[in-house]
C-alpha positions as CSV (number, residue, x, y, z in Angstrom):
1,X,117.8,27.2,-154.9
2,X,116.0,28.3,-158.1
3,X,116.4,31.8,-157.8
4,X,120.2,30.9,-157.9
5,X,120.1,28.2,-160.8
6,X,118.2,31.3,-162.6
7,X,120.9,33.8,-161.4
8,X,123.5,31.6,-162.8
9,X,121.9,30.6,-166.3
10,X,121.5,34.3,-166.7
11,X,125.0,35.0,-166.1
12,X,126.1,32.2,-168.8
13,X,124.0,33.4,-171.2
14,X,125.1,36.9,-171.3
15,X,128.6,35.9,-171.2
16,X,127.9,33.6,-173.9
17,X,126.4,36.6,-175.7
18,X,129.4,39.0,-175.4
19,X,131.7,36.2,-176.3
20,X,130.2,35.7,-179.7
21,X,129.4,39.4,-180.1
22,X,133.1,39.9,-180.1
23,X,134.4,37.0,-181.8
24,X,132.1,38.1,-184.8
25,X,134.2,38.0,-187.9
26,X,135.4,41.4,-190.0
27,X,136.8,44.2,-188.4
28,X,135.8,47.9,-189.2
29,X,137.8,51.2,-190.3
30,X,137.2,54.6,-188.2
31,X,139.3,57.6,-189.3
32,X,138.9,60.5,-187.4
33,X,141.4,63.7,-186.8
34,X,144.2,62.0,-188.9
35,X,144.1,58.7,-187.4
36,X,143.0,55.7,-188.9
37,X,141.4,52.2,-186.3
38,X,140.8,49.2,-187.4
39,X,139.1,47.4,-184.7
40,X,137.3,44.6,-184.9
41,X,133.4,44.2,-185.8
42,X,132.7,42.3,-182.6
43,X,134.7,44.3,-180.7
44,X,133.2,47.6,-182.3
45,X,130.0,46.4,-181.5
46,X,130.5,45.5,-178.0
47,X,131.9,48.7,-176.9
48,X,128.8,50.8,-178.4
49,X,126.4,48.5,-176.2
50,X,128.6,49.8,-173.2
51,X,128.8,53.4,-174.7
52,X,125.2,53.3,-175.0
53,X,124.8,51.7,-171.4
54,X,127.6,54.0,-169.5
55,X,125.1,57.3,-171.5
56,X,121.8,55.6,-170.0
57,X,123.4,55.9,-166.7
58,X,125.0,59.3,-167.2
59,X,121.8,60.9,-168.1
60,X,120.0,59.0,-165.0
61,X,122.6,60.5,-162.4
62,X,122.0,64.3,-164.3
63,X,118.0,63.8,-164.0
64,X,118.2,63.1,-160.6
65,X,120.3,65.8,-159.8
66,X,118.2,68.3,-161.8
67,X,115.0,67.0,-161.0
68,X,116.1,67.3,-156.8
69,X,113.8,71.1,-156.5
70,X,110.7,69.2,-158.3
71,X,111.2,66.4,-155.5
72,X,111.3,68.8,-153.0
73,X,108.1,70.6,-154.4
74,X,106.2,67.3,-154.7
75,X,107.2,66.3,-151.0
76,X,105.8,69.7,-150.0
77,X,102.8,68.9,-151.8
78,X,102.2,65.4,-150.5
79,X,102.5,66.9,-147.1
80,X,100.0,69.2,-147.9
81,X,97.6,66.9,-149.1
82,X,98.1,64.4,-146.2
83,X,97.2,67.6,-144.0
84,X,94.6,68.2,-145.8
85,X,93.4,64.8,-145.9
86,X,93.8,64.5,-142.3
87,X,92.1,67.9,-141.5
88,X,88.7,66.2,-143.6
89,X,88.8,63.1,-141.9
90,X,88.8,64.9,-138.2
91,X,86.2,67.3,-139.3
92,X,83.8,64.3,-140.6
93,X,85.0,62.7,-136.6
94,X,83.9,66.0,-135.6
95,X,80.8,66.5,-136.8
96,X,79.7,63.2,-135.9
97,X,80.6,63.9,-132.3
98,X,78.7,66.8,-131.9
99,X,81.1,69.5,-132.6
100,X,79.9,71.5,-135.5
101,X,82.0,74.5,-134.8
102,X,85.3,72.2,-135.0
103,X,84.3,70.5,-138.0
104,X,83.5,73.8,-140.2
105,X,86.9,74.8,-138.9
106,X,88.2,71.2,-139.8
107,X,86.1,71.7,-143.5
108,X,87.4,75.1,-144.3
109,X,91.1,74.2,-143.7
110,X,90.7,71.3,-145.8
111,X,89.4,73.2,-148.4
112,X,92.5,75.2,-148.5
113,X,94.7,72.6,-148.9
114,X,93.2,70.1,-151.0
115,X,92.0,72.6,-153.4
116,X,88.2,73.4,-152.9
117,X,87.4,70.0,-152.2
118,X,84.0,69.0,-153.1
119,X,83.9,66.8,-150.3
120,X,85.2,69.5,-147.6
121,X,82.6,71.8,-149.1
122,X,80.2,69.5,-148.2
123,X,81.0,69.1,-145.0
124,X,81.4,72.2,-144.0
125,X,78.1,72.9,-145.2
126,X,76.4,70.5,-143.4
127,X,78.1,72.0,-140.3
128,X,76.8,75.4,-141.1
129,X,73.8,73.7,-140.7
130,X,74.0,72.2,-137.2
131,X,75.1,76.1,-136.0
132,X,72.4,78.0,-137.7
133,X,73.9,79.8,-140.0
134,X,71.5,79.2,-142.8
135,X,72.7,81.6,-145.0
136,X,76.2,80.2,-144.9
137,X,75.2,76.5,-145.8
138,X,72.8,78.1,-148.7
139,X,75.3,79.9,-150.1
140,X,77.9,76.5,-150.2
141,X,75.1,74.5,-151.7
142,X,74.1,77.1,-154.4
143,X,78.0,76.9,-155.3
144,X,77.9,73.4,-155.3
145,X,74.9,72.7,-157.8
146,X,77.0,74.7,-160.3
147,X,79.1,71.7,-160.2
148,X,77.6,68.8,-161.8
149,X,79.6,66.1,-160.0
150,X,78.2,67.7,-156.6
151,X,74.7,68.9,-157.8
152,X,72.7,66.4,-156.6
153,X,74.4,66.5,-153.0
154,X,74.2,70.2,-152.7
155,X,70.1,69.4,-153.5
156,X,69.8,66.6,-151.0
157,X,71.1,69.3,-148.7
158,X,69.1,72.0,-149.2
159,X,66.2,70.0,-148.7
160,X,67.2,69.1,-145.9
161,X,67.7,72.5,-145.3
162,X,64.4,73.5,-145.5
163,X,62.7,70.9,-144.3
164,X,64.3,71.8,-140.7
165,X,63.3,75.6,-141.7
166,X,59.6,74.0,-142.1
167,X,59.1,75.3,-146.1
168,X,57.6,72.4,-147.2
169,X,57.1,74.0,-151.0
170,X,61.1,74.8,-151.2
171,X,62.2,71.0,-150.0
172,X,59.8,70.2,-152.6
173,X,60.9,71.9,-155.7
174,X,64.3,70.9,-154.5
175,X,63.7,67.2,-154.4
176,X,61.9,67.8,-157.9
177,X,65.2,69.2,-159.4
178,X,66.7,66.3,-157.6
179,X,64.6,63.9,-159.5
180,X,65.4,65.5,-162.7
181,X,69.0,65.4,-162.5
182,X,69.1,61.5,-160.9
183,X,65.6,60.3,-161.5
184,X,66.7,56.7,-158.7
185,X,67.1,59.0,-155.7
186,X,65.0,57.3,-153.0
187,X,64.5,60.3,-151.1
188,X,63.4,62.5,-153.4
189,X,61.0,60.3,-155.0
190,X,59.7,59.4,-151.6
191,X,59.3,63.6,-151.1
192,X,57.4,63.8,-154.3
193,X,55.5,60.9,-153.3
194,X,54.5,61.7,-149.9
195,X,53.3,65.4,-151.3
196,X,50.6,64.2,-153.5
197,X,49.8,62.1,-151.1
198,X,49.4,64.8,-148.3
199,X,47.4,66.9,-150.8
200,X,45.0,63.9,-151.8
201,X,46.5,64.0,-155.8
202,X,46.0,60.3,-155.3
203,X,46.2,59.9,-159.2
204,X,49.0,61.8,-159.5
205,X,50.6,59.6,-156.3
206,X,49.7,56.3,-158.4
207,X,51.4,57.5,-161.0
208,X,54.6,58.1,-160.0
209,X,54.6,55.5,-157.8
210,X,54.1,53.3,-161.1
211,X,57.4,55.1,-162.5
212,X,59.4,54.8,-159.1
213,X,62.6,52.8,-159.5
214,X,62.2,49.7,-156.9
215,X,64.2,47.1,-155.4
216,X,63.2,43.6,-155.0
217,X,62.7,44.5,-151.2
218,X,60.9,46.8,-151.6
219,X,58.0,45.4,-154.1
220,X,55.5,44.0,-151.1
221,X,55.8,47.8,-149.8
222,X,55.0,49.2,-153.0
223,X,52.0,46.7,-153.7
224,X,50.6,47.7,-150.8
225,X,50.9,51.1,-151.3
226,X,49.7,51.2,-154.9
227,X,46.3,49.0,-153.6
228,X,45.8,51.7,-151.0
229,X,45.9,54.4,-153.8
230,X,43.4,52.7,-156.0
231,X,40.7,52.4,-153.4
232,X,41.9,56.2,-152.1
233,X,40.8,56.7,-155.5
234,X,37.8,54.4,-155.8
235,X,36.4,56.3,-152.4
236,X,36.4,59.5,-154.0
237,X,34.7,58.5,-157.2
238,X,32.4,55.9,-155.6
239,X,29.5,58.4,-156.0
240,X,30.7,60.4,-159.1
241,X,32.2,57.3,-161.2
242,X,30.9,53.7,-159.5
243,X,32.0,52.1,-162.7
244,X,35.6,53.4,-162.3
245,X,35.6,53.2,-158.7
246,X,34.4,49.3,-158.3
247,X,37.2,48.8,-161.3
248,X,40.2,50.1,-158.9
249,X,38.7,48.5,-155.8
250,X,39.0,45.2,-157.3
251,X,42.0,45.9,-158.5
252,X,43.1,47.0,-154.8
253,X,42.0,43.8,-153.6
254,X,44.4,42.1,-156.4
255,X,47.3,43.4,-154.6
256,X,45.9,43.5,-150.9
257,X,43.9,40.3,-151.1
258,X,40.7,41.1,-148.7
259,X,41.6,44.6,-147.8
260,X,38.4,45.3,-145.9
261,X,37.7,49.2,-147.5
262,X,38.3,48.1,-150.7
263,X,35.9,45.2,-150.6
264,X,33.4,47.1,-148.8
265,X,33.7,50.4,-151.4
266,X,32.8,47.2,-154.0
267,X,30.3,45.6,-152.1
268,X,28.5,48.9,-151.6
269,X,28.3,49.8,-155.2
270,X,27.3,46.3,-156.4
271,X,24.0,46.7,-153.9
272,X,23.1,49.4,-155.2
273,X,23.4,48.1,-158.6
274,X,20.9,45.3,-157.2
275,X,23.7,42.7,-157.6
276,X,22.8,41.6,-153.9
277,X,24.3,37.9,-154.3
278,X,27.8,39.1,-155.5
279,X,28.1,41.4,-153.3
280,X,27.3,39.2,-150.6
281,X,29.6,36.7,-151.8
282,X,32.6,39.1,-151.5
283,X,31.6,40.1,-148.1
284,X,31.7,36.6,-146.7
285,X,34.5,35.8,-148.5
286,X,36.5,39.1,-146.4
287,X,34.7,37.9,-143.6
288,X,36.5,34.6,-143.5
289,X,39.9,36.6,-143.4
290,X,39.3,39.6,-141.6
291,X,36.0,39.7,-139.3
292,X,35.5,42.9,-139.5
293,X,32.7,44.4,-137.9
294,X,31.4,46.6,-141.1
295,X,31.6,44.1,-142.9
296,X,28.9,42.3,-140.8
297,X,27.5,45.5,-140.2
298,X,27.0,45.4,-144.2
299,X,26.3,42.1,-144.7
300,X,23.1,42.5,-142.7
301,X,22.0,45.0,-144.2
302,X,23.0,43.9,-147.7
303,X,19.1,43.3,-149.1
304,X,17.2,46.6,-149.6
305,X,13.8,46.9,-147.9
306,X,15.0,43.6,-145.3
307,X,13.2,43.6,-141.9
308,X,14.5,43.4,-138.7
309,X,14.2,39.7,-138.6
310,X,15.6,39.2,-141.8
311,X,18.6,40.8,-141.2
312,X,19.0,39.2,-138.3
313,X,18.8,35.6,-140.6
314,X,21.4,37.1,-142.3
315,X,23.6,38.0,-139.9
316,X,23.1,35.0,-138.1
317,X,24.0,32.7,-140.9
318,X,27.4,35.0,-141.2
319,X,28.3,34.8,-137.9
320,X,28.1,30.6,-137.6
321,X,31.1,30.9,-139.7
322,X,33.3,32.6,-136.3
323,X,33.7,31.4,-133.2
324,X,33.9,33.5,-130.1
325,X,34.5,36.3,-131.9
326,X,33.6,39.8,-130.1
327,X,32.9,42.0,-132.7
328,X,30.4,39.2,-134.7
329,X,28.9,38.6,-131.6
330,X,28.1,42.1,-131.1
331,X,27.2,43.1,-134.5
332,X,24.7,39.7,-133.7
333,X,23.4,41.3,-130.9
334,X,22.9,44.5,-132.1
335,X,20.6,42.8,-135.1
336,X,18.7,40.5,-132.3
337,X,18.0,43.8,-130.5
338,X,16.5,45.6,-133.5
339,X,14.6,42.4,-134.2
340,X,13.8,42.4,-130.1
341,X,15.2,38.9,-129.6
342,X,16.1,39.5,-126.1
343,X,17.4,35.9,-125.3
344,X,19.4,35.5,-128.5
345,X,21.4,39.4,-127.8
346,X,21.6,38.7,-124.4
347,X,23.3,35.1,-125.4
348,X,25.3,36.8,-127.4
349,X,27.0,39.1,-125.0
350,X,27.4,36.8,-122.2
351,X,30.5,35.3,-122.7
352,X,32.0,39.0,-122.8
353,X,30.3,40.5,-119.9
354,X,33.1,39.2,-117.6
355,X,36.0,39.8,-119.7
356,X,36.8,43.8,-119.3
357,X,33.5,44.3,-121.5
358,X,33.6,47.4,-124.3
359,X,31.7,50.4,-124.5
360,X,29.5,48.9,-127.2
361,X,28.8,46.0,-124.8
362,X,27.7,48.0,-122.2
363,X,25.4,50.1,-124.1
364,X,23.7,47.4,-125.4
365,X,23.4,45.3,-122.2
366,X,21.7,48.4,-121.3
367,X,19.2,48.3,-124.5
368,X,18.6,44.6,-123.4
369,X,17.7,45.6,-119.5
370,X,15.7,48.2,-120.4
371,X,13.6,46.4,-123.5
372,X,13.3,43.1,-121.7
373,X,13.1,43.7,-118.8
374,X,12.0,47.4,-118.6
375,X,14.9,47.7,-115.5
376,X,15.9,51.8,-115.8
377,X,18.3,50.5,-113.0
378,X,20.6,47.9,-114.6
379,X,20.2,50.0,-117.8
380,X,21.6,53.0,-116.1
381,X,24.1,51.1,-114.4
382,X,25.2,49.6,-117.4
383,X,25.5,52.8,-119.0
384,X,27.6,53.8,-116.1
385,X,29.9,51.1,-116.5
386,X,30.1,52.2,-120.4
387,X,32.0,55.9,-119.5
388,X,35.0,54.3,-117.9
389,X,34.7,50.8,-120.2
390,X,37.4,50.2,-122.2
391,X,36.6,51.5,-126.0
392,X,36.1,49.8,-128.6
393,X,37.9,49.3,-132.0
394,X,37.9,51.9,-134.8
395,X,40.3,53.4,-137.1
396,X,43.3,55.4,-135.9
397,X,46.0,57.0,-137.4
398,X,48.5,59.1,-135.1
399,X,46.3,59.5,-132.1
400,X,43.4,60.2,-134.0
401,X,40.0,58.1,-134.6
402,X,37.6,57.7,-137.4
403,X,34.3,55.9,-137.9
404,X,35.4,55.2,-141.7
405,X,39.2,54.5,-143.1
406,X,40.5,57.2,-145.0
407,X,44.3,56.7,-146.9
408,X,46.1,59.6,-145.5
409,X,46.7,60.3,-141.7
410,X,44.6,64.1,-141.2
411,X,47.6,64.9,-138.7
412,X,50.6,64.3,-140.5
413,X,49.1,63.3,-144.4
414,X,51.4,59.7,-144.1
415,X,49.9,57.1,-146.6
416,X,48.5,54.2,-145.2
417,X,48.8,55.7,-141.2
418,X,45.3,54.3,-140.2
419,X,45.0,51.3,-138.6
420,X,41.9,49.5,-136.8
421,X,42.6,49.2,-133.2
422,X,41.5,50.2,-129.7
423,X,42.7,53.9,-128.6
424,X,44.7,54.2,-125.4
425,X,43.2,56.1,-122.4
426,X,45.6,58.7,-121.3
427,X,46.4,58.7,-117.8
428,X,45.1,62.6,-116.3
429,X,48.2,64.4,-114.9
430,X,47.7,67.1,-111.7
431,X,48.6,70.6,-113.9
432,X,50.6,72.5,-112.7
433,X,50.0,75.7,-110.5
434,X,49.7,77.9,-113.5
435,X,50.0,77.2,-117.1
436,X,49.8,79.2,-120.0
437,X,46.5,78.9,-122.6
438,X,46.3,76.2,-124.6
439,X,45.7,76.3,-128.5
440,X,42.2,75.1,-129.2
441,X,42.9,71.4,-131.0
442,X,41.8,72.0,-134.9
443,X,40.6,68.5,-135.5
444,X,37.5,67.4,-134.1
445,X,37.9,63.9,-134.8
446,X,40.6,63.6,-132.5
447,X,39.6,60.4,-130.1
448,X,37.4,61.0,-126.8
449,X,35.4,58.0,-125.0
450,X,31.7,58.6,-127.3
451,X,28.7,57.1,-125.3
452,X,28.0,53.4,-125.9
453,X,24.7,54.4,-127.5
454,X,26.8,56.7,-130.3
455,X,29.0,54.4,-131.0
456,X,26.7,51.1,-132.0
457,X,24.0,54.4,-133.7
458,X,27.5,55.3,-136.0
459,X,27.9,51.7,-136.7
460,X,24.8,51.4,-137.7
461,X,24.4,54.7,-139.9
462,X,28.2,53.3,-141.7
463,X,26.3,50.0,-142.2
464,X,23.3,51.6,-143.8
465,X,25.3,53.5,-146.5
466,X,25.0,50.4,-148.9
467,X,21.4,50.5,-148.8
């Protein structure tokens, strides 16, 4: 209804237009080829709005009829373009689906009809890669860095490149340029990153893990990584440097509140500065929130020159502060062992001697039958019972064990890969009826069932190093 009221309004008002346009007063004199008009001035002025109107439509017929080859050429090229479009999106299907071969077929035909597209280069670069033709993929990528808008992708994939090819040094200096040309790219940072942390450049790590671009999510993973990296750093000056290296191990336990190597890199250094109280207070203080057997182990052993039975007071007055806690009680009996209080070790142990016990616990049941009791028996059955026993705790990082936490994994150089837990016995398999020779395994450290008696002699000795 008002569509209509406008039609007819609009109709009015142009009639009422060329009404008054003609009824204008004057008239106007043309004289042309020996004839003389006198029409009048609306009426003049009238018919050259519909001269000029009839021309706009004139000229709009004669475009259209001259302009019929370029609509034929741009239909052509719309067809081309949808082809090629269509070509890219079934190569990206493609590739996805497990069907290089198709896709770099897809890729390159794309190319050809949207005009060395960036995007089609890409791809078929990447499926170069899935067949193994390295050389093909390095030779799209090298074209593409020319290309600033595609630079940074042709880096991404070249590292990616050679990390498959196992050249560590070449995904490197890629990710480097990468990090030059786009300093935000998370991968390349975390490349750069994880390389000086591999290599033990834990300063140069801390660094650029101070200049790293982060996220809000990811600040708790980056305050945990920058406290590992200061007592990385505070371990490997703790003898050079104790100044600097108590500095960054309290500033490691700023950002991972009672991280036990931290605290126990600054409880060492303050004992053997003689500050024996502060040090003590820090330990307890871990203790509350992580009872961690070396930090008992150095809590005991805290007060230079000690005996036996005073380190036993010690740990004893440590210990009250946990209940039925397996590794106090057996850093408690290891201490009323030393200090041969039989009962009080023996006490200790008993509520675990049931419950699956360790290898630890075994090996010092066995100290306790053979000093109390003087039984070689029970103290060779108990050391029996410690080869197949399940182990006990200790620091592991990708399968393998250390008595002391170190910052990078030895297998694989991950940051922050070591973790204190129980290793997993593997279950023996029958070999086969012939197999070829093994590589001997490198690391030495790699976890095998020590004897009871080792293992509480390596607690001790890690203990000992604050003295």
């Amino acid at each position: 209804m008002i569509r209509m009221f406008l039609v007819v309004a609009l109709s009015l008002f142009i009639a009422l237009g060329a009404s008054w346009i003609i009824g204008l007063p004057g008239d106007v004199t043309i004289e042309a080829f020996g004839y003389q008009m006198r029409p009048g001035l609306g009426l003049t002025v009238f018919g050259l709005i519909l001269l000029m109107l009839l021309t706009i439509f004139i000229w709009a017929i004669l475009r259209r009829i001259f302009g019929i080859p370029a609509l034929f050429s741009r239909a052509a090229a719309n067809r081309k373009h949808n082809r090629g479009v269509e070509a890219l999106s079934n190569a990206i299907i493609a590739l996805q689906t497990g069907d290089p071969a198709r896709a770099k077929q897809l890729a390159r035909e794309a190319r050809v009809k949207l005009g060395n597209n960036s995007a089609a280069q890409l791809l078929e670069a990447q499926a170069s890669v899935k067949l193994g033709n390295w050389s093909d993929a390095r030779d799209q990528y090298r074209e593409m860095i020319a290309n600033p808008d595609t630079a940074v992708a042709a880096l991404s994939g070249l590292y990616e490149q050679a990390k498959q090819q196992d050249r560590p040094d070449a995904a490197l200096k890629f990710a480097q340029k990468a990090i030059s040309l786009a300093p935000k790219l998370d991968w390349a940072n975390d490349a750069v990153f994880h390389d000086f942390a591999k290599n033990e450049q834990f300063e140069a790590a801390l660094e650029h893990l101070t200049n790293m671009p982060s996220g809000r999510a990811d600040r708790a993973k980056i305050k945990r990584l920058d406290g590992i990296l200061r007592t990385a750093i505070a371990k490997q000056n703790e003898e050079t440097d104790p100044d600097r290296a108590i500095q960054l191990a309290n500033e490691a336990l700023k950002r991972i509140p009672e991280f036990v190597p931290a605290a126990l890199i600054a409880a060492r250094i303050l004992i053997n500065r003689g500050e024996v109280r502060k040090a003590s207070g820090l330990l307890r203080r871990v203790w509350r929130a992580d009872p961690h057997p070396h930090v008992a182990l150095l809590y005991a052993n805290a007060q230079p020159g000690a005996s036996a039975v005073e380190r036993l007071k010690r740990t004893k007055s440590l210990v009250a502060e946990t209940t039925n806690n397996l590794p106090a009680q057996v850093v408690l009996a290891t201490m009323a062992i030393a200090a041969h209080e039989w009962d009080l070790a023996r006490a200790a142990l008993q509520p675990f001697i049931d419950q699956n016990p360790t290898q630890s616990i075994c090996a010092l049941m066995a100290q306790i039958e053979q000093g109390q009791t003087g039984d070689q028996g029970k103290a060779r059955a108990w050391l029996g019972r410690a080869i197949t026993a399940t182990p006990d705790m200790t620091w592991i990082a990708d399968g393998i064990s250390s008595n002391e936490w170190e910052a990078t994994s030895p297998l694989t150089g991950k940051l922050d890969a070591f973790e204190w837990k129980a290793p997993q016995r593997a279950m023996a398999k029958t070999p086969p009826a012939k197999t070829s020779p093994t590589k001997p395994i490198a690391k030495q450290s790699v976890e095998q069932p020590a004897s009871s008696a080792d293992k509480v002699a390596s607690e001790q000795q890690v203990a000992k190093g604050g003295e």
